[in-house]
CHARMM-style PDB file with segment names, atoms N, HN, CA, C and O in Angstrom:
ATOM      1  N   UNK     1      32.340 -49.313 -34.803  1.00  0.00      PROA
ATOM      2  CA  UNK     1      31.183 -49.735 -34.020  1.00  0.00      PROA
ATOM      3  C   UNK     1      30.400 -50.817 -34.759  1.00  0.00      PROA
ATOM      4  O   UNK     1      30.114 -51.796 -34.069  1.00  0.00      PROA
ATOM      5  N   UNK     2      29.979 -50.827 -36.094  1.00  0.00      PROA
ATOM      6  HN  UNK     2      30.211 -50.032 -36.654  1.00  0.00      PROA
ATOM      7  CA  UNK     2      29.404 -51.668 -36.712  1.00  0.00      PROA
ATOM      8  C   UNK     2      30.012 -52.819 -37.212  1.00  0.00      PROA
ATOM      9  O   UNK     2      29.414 -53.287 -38.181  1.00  0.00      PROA
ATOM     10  N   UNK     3      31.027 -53.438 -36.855  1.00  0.00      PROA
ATOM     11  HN  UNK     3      31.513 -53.058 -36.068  1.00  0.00      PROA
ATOM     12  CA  UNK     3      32.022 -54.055 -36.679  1.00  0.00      PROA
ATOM     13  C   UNK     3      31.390 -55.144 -35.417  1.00  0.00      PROA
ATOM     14  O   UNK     3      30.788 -56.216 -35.362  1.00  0.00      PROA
ATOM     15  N   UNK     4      31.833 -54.329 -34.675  1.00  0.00      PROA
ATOM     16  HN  UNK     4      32.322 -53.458 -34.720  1.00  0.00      PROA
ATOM     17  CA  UNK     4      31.753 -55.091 -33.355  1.00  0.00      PROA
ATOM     18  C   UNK     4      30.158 -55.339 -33.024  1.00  0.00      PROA
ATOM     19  O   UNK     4      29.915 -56.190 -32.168  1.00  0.00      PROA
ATOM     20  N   UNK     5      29.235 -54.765 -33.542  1.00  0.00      PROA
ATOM     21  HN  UNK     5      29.432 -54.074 -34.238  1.00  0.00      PROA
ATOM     22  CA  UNK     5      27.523 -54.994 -33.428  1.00  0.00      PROA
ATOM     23  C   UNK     5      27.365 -56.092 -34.737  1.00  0.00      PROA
ATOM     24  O   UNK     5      26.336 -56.737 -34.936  1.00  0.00      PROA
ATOM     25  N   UNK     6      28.678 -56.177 -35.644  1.00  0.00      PROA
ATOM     26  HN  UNK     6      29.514 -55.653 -35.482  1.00  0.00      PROA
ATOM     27  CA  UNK     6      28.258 -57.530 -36.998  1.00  0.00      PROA
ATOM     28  C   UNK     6      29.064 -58.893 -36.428  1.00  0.00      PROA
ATOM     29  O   UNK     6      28.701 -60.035 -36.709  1.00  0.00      PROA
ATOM     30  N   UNK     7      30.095 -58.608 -35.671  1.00  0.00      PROA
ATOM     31  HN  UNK     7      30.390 -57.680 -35.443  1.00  0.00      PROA
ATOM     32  CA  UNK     7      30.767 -59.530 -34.954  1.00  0.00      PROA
ATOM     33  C   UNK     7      29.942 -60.465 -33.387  1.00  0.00      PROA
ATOM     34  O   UNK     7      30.226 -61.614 -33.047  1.00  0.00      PROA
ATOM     35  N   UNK     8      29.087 -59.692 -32.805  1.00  0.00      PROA
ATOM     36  HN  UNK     8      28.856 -58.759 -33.081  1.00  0.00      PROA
ATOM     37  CA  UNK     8      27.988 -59.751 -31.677  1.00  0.00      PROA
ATOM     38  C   UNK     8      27.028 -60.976 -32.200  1.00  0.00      PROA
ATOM     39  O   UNK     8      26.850 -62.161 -31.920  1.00  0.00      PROA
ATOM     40  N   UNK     9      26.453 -59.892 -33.229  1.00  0.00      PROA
ATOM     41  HN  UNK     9      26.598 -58.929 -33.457  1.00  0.00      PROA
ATOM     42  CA  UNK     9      25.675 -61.029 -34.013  1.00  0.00      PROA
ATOM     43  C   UNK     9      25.648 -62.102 -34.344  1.00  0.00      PROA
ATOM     44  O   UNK     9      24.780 -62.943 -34.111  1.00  0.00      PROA
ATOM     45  N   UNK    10      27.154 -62.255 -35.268  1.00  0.00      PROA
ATOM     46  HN  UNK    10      27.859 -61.572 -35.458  1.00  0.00      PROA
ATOM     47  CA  UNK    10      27.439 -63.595 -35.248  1.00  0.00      PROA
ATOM     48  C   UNK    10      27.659 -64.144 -34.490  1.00  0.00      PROA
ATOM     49  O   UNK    10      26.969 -65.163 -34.474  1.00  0.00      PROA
ATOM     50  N   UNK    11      28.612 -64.042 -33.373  1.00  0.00      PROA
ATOM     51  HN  UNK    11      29.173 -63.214 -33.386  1.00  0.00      PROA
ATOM     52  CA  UNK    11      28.476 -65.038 -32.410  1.00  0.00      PROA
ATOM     53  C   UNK    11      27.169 -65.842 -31.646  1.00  0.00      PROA
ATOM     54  O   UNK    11      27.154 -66.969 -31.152  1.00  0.00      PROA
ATOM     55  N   UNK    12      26.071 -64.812 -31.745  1.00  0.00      PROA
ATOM     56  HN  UNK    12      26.084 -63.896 -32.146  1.00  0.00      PROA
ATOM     57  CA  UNK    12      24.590 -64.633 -31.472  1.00  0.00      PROA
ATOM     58  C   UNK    12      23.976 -66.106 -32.116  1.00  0.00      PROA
ATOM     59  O   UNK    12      23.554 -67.151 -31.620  1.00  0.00      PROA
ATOM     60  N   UNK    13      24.176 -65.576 -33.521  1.00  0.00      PROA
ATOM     61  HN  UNK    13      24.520 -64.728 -33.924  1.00  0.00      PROA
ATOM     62  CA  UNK    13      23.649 -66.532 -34.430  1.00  0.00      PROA
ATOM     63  C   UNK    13      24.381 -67.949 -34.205  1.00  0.00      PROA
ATOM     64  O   UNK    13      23.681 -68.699 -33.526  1.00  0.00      PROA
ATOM     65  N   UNK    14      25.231 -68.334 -34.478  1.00  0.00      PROA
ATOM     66  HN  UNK    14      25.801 -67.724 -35.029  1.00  0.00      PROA
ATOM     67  CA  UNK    14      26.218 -69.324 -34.310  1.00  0.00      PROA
ATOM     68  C   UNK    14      25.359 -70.071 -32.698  1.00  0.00      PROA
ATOM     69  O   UNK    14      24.546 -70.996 -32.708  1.00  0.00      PROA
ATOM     70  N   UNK    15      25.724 -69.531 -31.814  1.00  0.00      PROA
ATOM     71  HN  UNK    15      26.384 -68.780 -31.806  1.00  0.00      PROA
ATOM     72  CA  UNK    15      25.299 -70.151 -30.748  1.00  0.00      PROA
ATOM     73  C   UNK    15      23.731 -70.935 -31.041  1.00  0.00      PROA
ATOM     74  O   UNK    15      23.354 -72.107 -31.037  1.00  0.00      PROA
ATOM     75  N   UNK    16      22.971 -69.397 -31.327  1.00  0.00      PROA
ATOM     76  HN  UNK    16      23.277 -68.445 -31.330  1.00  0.00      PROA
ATOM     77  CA  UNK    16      21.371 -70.292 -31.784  1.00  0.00      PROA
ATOM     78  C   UNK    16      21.463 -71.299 -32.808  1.00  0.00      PROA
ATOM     79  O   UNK    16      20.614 -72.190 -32.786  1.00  0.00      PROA
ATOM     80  N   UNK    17      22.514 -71.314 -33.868  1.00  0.00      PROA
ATOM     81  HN  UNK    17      23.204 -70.590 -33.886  1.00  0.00      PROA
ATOM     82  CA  UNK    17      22.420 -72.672 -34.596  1.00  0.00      PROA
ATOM     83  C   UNK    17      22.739 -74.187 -33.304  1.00  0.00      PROA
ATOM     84  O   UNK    17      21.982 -75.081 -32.922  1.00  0.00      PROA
ATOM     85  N   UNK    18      24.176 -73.870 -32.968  1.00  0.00      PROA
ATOM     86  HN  UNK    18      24.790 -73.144 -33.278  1.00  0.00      PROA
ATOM     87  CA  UNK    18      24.721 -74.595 -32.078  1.00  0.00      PROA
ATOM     88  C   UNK    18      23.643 -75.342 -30.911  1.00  0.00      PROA
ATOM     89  O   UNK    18      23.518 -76.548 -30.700  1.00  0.00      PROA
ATOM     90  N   UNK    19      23.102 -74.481 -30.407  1.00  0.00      PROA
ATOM     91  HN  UNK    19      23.204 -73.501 -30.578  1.00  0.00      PROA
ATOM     92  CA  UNK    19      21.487 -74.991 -29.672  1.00  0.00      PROA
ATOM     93  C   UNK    19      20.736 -75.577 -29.998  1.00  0.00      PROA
ATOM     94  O   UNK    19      20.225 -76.414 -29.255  1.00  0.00      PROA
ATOM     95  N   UNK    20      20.183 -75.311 -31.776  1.00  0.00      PROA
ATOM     96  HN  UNK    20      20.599 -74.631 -32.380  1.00  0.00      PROA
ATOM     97  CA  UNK    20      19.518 -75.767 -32.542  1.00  0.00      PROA
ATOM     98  C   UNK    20      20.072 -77.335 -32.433  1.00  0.00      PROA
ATOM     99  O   UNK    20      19.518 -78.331 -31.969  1.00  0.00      PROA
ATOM    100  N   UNK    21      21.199 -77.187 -32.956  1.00  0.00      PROA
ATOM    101  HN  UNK    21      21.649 -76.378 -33.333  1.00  0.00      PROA
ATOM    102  CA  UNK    21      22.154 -78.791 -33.472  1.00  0.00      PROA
ATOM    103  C   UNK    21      21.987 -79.833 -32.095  1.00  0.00      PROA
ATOM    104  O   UNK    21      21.860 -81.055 -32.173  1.00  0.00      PROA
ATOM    105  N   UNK    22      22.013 -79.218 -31.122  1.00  0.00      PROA
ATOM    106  HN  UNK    22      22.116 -78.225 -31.059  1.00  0.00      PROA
ATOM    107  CA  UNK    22      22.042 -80.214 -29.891  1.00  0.00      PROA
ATOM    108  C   UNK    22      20.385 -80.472 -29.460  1.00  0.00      PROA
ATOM    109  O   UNK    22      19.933 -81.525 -29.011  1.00  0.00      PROA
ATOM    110  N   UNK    23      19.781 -79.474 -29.670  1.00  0.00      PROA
ATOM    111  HN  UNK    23      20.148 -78.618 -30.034  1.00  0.00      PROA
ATOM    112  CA  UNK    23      18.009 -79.980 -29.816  1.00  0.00      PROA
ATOM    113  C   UNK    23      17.972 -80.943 -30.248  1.00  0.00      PROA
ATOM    114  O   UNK    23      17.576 -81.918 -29.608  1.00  0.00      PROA
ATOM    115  N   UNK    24      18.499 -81.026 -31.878  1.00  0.00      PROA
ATOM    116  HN  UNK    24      18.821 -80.234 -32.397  1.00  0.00      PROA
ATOM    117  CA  UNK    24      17.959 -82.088 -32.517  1.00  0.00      PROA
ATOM    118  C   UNK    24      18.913 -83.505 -32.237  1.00  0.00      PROA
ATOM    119  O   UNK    24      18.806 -84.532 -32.907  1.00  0.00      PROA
ATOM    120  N   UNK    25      19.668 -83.350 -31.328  1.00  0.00      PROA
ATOM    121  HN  UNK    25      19.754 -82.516 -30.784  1.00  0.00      PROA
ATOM    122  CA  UNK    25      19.890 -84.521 -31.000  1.00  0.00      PROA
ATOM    123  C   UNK    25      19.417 -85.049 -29.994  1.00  0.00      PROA
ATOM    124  O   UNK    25      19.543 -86.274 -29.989  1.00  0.00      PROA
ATOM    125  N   UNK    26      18.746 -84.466 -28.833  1.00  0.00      PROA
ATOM    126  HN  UNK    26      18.643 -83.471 -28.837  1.00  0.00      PROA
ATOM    127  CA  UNK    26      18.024 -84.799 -28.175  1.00  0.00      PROA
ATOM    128  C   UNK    26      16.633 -84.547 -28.213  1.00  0.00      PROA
ATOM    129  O   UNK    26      16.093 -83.779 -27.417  1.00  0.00      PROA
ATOM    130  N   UNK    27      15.993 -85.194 -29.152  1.00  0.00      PROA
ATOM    131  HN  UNK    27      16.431 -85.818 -29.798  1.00  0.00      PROA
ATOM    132  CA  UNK    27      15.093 -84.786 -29.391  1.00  0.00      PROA
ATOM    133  C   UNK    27      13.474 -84.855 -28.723  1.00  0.00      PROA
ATOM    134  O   UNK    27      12.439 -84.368 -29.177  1.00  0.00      PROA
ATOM    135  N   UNK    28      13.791 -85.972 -26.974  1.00  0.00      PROA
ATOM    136  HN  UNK    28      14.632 -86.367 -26.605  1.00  0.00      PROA
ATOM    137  CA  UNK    28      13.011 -86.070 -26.090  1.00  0.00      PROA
ATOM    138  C   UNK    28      12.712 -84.939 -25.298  1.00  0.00      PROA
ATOM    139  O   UNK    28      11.954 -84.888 -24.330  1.00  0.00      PROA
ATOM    140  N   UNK    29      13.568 -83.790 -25.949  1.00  0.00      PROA
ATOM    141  HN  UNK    29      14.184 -83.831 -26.735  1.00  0.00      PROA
ATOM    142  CA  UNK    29      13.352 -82.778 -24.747  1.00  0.00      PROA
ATOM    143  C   UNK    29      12.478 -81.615 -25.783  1.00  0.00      PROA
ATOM    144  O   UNK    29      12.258 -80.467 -25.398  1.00  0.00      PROA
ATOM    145  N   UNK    30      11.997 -82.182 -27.266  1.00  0.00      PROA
ATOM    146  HN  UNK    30      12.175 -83.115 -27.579  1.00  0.00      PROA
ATOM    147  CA  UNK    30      11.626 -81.340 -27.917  1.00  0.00      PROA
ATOM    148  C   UNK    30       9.886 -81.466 -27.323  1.00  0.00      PROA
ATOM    149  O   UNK    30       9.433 -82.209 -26.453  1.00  0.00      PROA
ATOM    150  N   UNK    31       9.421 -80.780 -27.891  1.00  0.00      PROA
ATOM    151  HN  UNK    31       9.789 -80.177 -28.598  1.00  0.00      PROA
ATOM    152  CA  UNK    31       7.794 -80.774 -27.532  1.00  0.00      PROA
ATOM    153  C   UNK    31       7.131 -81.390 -29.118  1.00  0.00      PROA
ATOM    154  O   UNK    31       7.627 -81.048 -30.192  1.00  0.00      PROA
ATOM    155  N   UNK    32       6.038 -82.261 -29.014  1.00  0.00      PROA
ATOM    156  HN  UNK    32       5.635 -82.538 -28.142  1.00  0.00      PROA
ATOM    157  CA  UNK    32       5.451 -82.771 -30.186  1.00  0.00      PROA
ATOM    158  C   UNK    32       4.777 -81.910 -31.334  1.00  0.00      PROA
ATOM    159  O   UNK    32       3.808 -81.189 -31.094  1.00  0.00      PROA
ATOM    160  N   UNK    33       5.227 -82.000 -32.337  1.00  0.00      PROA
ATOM    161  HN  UNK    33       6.014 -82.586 -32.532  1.00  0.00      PROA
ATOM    162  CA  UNK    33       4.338 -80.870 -33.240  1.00  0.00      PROA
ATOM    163  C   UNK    33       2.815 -80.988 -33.226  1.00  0.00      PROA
ATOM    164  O   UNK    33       2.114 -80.007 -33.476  1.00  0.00      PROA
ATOM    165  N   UNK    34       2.306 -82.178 -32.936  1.00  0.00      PROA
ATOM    166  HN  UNK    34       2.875 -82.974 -32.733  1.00  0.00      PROA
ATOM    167  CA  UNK    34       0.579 -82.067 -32.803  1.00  0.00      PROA
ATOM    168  C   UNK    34       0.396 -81.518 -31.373  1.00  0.00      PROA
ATOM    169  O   UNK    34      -0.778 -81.284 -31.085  1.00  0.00      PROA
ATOM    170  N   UNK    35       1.353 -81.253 -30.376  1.00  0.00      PROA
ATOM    171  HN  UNK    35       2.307 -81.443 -30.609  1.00  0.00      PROA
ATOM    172  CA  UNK    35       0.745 -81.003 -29.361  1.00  0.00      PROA
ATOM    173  C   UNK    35       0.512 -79.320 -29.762  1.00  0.00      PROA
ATOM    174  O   UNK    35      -0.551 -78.703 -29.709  1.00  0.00      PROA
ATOM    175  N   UNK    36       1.668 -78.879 -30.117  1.00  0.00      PROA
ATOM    176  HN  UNK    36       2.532 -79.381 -30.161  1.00  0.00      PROA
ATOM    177  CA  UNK    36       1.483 -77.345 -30.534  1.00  0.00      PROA
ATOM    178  C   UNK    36       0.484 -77.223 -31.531  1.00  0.00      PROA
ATOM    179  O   UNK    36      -0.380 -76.361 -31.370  1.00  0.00      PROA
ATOM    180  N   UNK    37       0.469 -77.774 -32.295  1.00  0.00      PROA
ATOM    181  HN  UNK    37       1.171 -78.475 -32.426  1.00  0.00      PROA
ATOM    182  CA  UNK    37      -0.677 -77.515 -33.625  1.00  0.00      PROA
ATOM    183  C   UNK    37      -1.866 -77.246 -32.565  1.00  0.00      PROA
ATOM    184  O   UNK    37      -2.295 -76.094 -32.501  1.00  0.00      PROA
ATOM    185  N   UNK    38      -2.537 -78.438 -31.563  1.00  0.00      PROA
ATOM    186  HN  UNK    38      -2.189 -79.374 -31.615  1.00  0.00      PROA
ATOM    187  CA  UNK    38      -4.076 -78.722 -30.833  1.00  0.00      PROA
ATOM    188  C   UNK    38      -3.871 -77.277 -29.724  1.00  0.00      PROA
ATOM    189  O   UNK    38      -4.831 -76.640 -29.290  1.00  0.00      PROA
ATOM    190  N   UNK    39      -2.618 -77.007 -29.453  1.00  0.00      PROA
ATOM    191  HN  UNK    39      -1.838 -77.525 -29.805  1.00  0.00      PROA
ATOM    192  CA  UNK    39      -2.404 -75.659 -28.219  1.00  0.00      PROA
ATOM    193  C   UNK    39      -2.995 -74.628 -29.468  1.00  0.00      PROA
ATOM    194  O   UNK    39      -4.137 -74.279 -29.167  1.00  0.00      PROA
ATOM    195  N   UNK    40      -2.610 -74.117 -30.609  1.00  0.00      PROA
ATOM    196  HN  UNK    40      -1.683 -74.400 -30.853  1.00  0.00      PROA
ATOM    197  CA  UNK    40      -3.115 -73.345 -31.295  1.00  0.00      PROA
ATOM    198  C   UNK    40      -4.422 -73.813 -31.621  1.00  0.00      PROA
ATOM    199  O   UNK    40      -5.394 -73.244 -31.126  1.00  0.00      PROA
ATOM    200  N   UNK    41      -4.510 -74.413 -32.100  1.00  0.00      PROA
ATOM    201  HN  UNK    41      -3.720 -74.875 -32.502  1.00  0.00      PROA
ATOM    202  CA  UNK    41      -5.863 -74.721 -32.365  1.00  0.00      PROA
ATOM    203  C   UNK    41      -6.641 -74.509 -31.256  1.00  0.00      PROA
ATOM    204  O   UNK    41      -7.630 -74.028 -31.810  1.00  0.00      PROA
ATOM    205  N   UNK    42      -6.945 -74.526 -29.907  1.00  0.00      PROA
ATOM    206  HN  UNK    42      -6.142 -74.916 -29.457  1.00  0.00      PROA
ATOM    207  CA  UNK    42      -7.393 -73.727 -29.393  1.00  0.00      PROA
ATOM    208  C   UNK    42      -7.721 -72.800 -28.312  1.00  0.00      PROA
ATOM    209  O   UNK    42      -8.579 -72.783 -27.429  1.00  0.00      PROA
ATOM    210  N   UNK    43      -6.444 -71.782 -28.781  1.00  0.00      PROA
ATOM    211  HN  UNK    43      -5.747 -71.796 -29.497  1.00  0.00      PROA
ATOM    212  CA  UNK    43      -6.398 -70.634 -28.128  1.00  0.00      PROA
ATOM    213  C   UNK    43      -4.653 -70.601 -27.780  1.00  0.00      PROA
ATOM    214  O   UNK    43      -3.943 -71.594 -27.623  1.00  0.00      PROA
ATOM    215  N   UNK    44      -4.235 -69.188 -27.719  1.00  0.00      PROA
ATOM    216  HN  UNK    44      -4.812 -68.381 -27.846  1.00  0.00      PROA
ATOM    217  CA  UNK    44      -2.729 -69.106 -27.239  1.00  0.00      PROA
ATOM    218  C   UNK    44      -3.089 -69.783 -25.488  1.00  0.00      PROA
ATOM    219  O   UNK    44      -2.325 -70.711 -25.225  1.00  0.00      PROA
ATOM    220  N   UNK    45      -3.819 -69.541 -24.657  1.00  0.00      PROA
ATOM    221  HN  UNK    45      -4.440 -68.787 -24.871  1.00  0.00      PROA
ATOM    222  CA  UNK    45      -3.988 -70.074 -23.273  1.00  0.00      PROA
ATOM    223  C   UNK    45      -4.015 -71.488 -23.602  1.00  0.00      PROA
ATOM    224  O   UNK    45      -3.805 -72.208 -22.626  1.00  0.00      PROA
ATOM    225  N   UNK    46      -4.200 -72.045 -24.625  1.00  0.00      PROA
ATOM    226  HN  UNK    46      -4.371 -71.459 -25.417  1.00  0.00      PROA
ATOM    227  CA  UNK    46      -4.468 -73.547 -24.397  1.00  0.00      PROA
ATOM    228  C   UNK    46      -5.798 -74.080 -23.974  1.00  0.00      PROA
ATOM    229  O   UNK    46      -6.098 -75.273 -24.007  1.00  0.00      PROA
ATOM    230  N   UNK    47      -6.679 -72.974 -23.521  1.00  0.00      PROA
ATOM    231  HN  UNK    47      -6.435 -72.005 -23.494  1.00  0.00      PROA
ATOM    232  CA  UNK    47      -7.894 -73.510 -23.464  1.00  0.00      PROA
ATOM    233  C   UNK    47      -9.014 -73.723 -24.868  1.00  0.00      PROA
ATOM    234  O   UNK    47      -8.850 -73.181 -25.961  1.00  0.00      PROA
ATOM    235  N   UNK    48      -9.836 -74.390 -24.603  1.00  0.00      PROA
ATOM    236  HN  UNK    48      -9.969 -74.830 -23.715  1.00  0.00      PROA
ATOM    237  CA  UNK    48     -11.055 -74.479 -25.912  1.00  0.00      PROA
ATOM    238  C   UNK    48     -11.857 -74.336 -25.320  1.00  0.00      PROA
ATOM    239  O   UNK    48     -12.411 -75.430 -25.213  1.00  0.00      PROA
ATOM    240  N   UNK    49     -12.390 -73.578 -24.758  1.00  0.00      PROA
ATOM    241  HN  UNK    49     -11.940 -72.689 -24.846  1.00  0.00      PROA
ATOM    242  CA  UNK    49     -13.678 -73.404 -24.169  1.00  0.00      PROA
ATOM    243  C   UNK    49     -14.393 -71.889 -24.768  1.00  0.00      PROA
ATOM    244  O   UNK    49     -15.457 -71.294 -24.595  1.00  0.00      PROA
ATOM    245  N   UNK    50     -12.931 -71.641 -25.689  1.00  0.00      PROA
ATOM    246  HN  UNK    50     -12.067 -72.125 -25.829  1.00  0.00      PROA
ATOM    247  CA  UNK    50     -13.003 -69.516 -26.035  1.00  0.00      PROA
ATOM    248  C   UNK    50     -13.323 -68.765 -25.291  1.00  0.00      PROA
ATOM    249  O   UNK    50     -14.122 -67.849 -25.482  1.00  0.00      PROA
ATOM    250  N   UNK    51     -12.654 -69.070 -24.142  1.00  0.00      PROA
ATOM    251  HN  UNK    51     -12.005 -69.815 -23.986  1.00  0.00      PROA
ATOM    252  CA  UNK    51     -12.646 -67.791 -22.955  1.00  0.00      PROA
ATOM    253  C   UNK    51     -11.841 -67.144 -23.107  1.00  0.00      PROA
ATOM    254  O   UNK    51     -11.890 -65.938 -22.866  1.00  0.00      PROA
ATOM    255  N   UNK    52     -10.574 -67.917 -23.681  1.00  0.00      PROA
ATOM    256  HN  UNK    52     -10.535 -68.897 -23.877  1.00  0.00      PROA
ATOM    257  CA  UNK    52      -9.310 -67.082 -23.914  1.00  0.00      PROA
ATOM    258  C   UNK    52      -8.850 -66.106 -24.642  1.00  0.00      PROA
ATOM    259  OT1 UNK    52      -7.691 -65.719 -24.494  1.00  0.00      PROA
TER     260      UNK     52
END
């Protein structure tokens, strides 16, 4: 059984690299790191008003 749940995995993993690798080649479809930084900055809703 733990075999086939370490074998799962990897394939698991592998794919999320594989996804990873083609992100970064298209990297217009990524989202900007200052846009996420200013979304945290304020609030998980994205609002700044601190309603959220």
């Amino acid at each position: 059984m733990r075999d086939a749940r370490d074998k799962g995995y990897a394939a698991w993993k592998r794919a999320k690299i594989e996804r990873g690798l083609a992100q970064r080649r298209d990297r217009s479809a990524m989202i900007p790191a200052d846009a996420i930084v200013a979304e945290f900055a304020a609030g998980r809703d994205g609002r700044s008003d601190g309603s959220g």
